[in-house]
C-alpha positions in Angstrom: 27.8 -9.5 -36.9 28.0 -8.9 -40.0 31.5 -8.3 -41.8 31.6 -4.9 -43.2 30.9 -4.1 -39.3 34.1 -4.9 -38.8 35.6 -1.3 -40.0 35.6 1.8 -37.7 36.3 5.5 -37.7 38.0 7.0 -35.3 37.6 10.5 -34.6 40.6 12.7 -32.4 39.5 15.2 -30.1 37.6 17.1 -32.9 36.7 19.5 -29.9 36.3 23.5 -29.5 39.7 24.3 -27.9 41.8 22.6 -30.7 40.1 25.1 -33.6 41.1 28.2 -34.6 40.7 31.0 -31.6 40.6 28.1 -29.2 42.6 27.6 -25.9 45.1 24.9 -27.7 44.3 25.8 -31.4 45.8 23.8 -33.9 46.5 25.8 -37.0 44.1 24.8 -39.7 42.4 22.7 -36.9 39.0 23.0 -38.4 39.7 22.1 -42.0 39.7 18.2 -40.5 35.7 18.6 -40.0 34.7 18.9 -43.3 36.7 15.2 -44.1 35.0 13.4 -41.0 32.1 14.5 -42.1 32.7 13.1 -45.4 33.6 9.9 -44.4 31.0 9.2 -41.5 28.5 7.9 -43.7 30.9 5.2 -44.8 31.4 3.4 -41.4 28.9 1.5 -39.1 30.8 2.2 -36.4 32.0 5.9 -35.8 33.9 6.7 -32.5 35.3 10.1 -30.9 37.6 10.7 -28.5 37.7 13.4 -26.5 40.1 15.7 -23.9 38.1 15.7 -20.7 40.1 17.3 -18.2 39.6 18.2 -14.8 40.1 21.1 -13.7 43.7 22.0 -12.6 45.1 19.1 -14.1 48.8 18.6 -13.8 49.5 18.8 -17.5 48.5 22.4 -17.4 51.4 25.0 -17.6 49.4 27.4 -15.2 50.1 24.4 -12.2 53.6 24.8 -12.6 54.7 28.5 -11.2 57.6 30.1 -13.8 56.5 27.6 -16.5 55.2 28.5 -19.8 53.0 26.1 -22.1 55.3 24.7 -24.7 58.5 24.0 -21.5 58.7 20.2 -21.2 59.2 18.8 -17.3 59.5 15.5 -15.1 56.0 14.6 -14.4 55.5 11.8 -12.1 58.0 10.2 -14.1 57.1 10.9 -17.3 58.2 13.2 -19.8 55.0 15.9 -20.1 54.9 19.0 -22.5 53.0 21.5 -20.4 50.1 23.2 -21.9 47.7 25.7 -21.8 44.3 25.0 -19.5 42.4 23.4 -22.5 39.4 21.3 -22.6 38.2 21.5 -19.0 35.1 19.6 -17.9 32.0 21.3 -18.2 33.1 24.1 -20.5 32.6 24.7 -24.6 35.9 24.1 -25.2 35.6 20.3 -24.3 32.7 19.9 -26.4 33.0 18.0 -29.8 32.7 20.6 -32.5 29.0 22.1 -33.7 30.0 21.6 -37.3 31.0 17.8 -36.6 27.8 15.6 -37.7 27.5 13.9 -34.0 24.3 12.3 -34.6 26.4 9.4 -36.6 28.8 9.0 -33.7 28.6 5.4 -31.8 30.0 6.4 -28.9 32.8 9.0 -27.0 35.7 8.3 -25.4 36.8 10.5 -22.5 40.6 10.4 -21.8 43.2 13.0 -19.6 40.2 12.5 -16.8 43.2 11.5 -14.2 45.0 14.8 -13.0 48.1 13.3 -12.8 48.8 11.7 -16.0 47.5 13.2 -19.6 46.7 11.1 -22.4 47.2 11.5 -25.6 46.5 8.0 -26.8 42.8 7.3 -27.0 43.2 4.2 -25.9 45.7 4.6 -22.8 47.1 7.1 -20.6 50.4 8.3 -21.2 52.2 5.9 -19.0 50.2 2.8 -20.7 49.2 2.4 -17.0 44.8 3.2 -17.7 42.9 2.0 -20.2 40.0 4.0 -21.6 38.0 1.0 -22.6 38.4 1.6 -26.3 40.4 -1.6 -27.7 38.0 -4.1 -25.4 35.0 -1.8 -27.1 36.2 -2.3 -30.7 37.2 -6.0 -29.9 34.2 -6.8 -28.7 32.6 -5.3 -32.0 34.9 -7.8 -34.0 36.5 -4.2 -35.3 39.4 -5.7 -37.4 40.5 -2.1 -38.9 39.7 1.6 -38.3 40.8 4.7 -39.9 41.9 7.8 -38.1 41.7 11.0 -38.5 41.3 14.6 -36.5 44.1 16.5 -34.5 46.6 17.0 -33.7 48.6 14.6 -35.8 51.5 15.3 -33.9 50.4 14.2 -30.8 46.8 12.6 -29.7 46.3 11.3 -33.5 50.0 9.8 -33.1 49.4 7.7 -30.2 45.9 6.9 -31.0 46.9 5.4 -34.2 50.6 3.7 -32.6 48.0 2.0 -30.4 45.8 1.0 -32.4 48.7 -0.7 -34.1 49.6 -2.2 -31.3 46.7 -3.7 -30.0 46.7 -5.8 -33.3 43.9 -3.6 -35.2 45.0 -3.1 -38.8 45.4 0.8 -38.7 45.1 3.5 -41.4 45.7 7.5 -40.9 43.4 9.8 -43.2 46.5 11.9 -43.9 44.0 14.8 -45.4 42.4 14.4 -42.9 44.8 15.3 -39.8 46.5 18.7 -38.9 49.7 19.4 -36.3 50.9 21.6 -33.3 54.0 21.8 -34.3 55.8 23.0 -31.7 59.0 22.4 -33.2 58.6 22.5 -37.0 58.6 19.7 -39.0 56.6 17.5 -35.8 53.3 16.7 -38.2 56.4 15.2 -40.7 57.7 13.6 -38.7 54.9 11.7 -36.6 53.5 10.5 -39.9 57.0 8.7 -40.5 56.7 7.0 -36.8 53.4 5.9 -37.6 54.4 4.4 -41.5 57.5 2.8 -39.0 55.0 1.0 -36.8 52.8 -0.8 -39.7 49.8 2.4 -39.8 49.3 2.9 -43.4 48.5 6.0 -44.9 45.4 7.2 -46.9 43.6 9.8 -48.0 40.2 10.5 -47.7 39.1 9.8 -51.6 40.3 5.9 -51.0 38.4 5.3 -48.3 36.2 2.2 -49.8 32.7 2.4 -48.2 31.3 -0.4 -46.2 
């Protein structure tokens, strides 16, 4: 394979519920599009990740009686911010957005499919205890690097890109190109600094070199 294969662009939940009027809407949510857009025809490889829940899955506020989205509880062991239904199965809000230029993507990534255990990461489950089959994908594309981008940078984008770290791929963020919850404010800041701490380097769109 050729090496300027061996970049890819990976694309967080860019999905229905997480823009504006959406059932977990990320403020400024849909400003990411226009940048993954931009940068698609740059890569070989393009991949999207995507919140595929079931229905009632145990992340969801509305399976916990007296709890409100936002309340953090004990989940199997894990420390889980509850959240509102979002990005159910079979309904628009799981879908990747219209805007998004899907015809370029390689391939999707479903993750928070188990009921018991959400996943931010799109590469594990919260508890690092599934895989979703991403890292052996890109590995076995000889992927050295990707870039990442899409929402929310607090949370899925976070873990996606501490990961991707991990797993030994050399890992930027597309800061322009990311927006936060922000449940407490200040969490987009400060998930940007825990990424810089873990070796992900941080770019802008406009530097992206095409391949």
């Amino acid at each position: 394979m050729p090496s300027h294969a061996q970049r890819a662009l990976l694309l967080v939940d860019i999905q229905n519920d997480f823009m504006p009027g959406g059932a977990l809407a990320v403020p400024d949510g849909d400003a990411v599009v226009p940048v993954a857009n931009a940068l698609i025809p740059k890569f070989d490889l393009v991949v999207a990740t995507r919140d595929f829940h079931p229905p009632g899955h145990e992340s969801f506020a509305s399976q916990h009686e007296g709890k409100a989205p936002g309340e953090i509880i004990d989940l199997h062991g894990l420390e889980q911010v509850l959240w509102p239904d979002h990005c159910v199965q079979g309904t628009p809000g799981s879908e990747l957005v219209d805007a998004l230029d899907t015809d370029a993507i390689t391939a999707v990534f479903p993750k928070g499919t188990d009921p018991s255990v959400d996943s931010y990461s799109g590469f594990f489950d919260n508890g690092q205890r599934h895989d979703t089959g991403l890292g052996d994908w890109l590995k076995e594309r000889d992927v050295e690097s990707v870039w990442v981008l899409g929402v929310a940078t607090d949370y899925c984008v976070k873990f996606t890109a501490l990961d991707a770290a991990k797993l030994g791929f050399r890992t930027f963020l597309v800061e322009d190109g990311v927006r936060g919850v922000n449940l407490q404010e200040g969490d987009d800041a400060r998930a940007i600094e825990a990424m810089k701490a873990a070796g992900v380097l941080v770019t802008t769109s406009d530097a992206v070199p095409a391949g």
